[in-house]
matplotlib code that plots the C-alpha trace (Angstrom):
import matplotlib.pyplot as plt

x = [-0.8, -0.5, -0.1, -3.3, -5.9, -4.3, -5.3, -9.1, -9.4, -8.9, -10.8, -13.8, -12.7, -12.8, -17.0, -18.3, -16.6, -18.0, -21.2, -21.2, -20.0, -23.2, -25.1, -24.0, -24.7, -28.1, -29.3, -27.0, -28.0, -26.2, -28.6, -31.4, -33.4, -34.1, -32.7, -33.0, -30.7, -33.8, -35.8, -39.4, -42.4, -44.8, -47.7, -48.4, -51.6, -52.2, -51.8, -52.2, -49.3, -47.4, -49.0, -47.8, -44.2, -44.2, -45.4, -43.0, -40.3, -41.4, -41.9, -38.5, -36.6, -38.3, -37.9, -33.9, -34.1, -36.0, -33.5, -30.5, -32.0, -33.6, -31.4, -28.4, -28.5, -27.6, -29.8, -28.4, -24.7, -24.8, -21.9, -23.7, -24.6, -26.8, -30.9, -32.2, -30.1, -30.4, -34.0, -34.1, -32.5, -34.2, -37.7, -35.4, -35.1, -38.4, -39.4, -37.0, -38.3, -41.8, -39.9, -38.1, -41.2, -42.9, -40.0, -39.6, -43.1, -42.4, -39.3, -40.9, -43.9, -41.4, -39.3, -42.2, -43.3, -40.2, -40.9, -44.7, -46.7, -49.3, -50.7, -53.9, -51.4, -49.3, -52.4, -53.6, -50.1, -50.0, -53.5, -52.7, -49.4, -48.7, -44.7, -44.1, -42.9, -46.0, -48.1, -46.0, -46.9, -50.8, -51.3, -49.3, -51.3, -54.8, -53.4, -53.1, -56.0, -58.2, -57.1, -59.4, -62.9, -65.2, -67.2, -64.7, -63.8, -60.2, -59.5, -57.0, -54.1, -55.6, -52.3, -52.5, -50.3, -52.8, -51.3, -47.8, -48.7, -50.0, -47.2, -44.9, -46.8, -46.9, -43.2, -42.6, -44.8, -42.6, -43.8, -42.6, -44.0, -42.4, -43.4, -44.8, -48.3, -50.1, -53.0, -51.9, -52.2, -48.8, -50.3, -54.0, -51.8, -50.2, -52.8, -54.9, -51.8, -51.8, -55.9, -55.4, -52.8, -54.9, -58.0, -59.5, -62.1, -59.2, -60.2, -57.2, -59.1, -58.7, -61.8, -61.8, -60.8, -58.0, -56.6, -56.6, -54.7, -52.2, -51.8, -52.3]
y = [169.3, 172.2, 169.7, 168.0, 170.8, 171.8, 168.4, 169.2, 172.0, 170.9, 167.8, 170.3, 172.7, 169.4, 168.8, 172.2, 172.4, 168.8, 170.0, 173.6, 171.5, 169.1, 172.0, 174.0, 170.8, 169.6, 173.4, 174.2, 171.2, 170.6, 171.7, 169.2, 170.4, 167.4, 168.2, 166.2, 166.2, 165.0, 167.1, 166.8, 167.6, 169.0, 169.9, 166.0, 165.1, 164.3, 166.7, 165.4, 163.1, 166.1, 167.4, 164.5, 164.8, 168.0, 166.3, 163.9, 166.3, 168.2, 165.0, 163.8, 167.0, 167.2, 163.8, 164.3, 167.8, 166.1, 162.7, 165.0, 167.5, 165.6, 162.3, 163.5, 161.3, 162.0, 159.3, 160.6, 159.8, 157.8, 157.4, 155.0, 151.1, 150.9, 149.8, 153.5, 154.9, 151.5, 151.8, 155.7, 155.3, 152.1, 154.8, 157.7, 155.2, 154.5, 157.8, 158.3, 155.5, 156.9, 160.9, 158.2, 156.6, 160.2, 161.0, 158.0, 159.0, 162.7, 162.7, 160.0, 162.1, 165.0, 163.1, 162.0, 165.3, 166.0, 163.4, 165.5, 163.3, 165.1, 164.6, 162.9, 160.4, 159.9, 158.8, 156.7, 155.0, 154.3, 153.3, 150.9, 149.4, 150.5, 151.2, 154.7, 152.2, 150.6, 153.8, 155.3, 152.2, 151.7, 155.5, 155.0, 152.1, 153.7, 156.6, 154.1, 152.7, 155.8, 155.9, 152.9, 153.4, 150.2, 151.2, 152.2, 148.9, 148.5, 148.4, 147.2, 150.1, 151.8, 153.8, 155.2, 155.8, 152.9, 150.5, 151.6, 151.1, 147.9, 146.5, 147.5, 145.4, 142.2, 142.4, 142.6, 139.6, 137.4, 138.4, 138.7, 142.0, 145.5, 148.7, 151.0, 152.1, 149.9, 147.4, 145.4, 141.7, 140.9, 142.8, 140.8, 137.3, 138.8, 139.6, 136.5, 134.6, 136.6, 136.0, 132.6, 132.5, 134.3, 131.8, 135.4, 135.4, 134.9, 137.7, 139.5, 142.6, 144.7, 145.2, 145.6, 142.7, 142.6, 145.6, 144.8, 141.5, 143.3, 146.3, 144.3]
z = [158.0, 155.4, 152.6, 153.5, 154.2, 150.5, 149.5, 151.0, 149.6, 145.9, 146.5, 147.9, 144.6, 142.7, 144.0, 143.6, 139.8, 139.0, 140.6, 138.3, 135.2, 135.3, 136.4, 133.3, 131.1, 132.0, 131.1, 127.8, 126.0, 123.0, 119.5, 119.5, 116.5, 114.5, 110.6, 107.6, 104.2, 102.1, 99.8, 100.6, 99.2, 101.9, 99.5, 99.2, 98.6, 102.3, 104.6, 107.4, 107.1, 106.7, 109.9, 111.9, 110.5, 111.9, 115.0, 115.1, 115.0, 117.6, 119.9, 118.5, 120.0, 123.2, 123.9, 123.3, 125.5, 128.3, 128.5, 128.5, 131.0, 133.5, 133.5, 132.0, 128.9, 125.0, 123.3, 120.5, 121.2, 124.7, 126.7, 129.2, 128.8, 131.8, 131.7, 131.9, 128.9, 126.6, 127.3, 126.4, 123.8, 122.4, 122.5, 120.8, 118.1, 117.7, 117.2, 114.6, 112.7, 112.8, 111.1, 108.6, 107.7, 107.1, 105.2, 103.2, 101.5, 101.6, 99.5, 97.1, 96.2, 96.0, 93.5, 91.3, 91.1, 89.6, 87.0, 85.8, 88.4, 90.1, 93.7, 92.4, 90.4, 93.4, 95.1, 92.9, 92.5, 96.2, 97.0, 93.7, 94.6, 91.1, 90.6, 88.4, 85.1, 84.9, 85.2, 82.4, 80.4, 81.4, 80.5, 76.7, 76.2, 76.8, 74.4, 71.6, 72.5, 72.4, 68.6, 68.1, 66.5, 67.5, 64.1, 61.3, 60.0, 58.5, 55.0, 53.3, 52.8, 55.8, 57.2, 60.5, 63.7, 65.3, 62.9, 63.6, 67.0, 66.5, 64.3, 67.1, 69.9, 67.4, 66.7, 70.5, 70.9, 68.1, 65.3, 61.9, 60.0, 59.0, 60.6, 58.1, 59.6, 56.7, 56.9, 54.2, 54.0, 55.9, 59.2, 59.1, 59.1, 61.8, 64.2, 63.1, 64.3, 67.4, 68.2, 67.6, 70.4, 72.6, 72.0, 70.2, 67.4, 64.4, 62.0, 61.4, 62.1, 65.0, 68.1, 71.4, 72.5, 70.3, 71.2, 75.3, 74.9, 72.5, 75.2, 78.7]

ax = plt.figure().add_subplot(projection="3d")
ax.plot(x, y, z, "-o")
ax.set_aspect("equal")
plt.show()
């Protein structure tokens, strides 16, 4: 008889731990603060996407705190397979797809800002679908391009860095000239070659025209 009120009374000791333990645990949650490893920029250009990340952080950890508290669930690390906790944590996902989504921009913009970009670039790159290479290259080309004067006709010898340019950009397109900055004779047969190609008035002499089929 002694053995089994002993037996009882650890089984009763056994409840009322259990019952303290989940007690303690649904109201000492583990740290739910959501924290990221990525460097972000949050002066981008639109601040309300940065707003909403800030949002969606927020949402993110009371979302977690809620689940664990009131049904005892860890979307973050579940220890269940049943419907309530797949579906729990199938909406915990979710959310963090929408923070890696913000984050996926933020740490872009924050990363060509490191490169000299600034936010009205970034803008313009993403509103574009331009990629950062072909920025780089459409900004060089309109450098060279400002050099160009529509009225001050070449003459032979003329030596300028438009030329070197230009002597550059018809080696790259096949062909055969030296790079010396000089419009001699050797450089008009090559861009008369090249407007030919192009179905361009065949001059040899350099105009607008010209010039945009040689930078496009």
């Amino acid at each position: 008889m002694k053995q089994i009120i002993i037996l009882l009374l650890l089984i009763i000791a056994f409840i009322i731990g259990f019952g303290k333990y989940n007690q303690y645990k649904r109201y000492n949650t583990p740290n739910v603060d959501y924290k990221t490893e990525k460097t972000l920029d949050f002066e981008y250009h639109n601040q309300d996407l940065v707003i909403n990340y800030y949002k969606a952080i927020e949402n993110l950890n009371s979302y977690v705190m809620t689940q664990w508290t009131a049904n005892n669930i860890d979307v973050r690390t579940p220890e269940d397979d049943d419907e309530e906790t797949k579906l729990a944590v199938v909406k915990y996902a979710d959310k963090l797809a929408t923070i890696n989504y913000y984050e996926t921009k933020l740490a872009k913009s924050f990363s060509l800002k490191e490169k000299g970009l600034s936010n009205n670039e970034i803008r313009y790159l993403e509103e574009t679908g331009t990629d950062l290479k072909s920025h780089q290259k459409t900004l060089a080309n309109n450098k060279i391009k400002s050099m160009f004067k529509a009225n001050e006709k070449l003459t032979y010898g003329h030596k300028s860095a438009l030329i070197f340019e230009v002597q550059k950009k018809l080696i790259a397109k096949g062909l055969d000239l030296q790079i010396d900055g000089l419009y001699k004779i050797e450089t008009l047969h090559a861009i008369k070659l090249f407007e030919e190609k192009n179905n361009l008035f065949a001059d040899g002499f350099l105009d607008v025209l010209t010039l945009d089929a040689l930078f496009k």
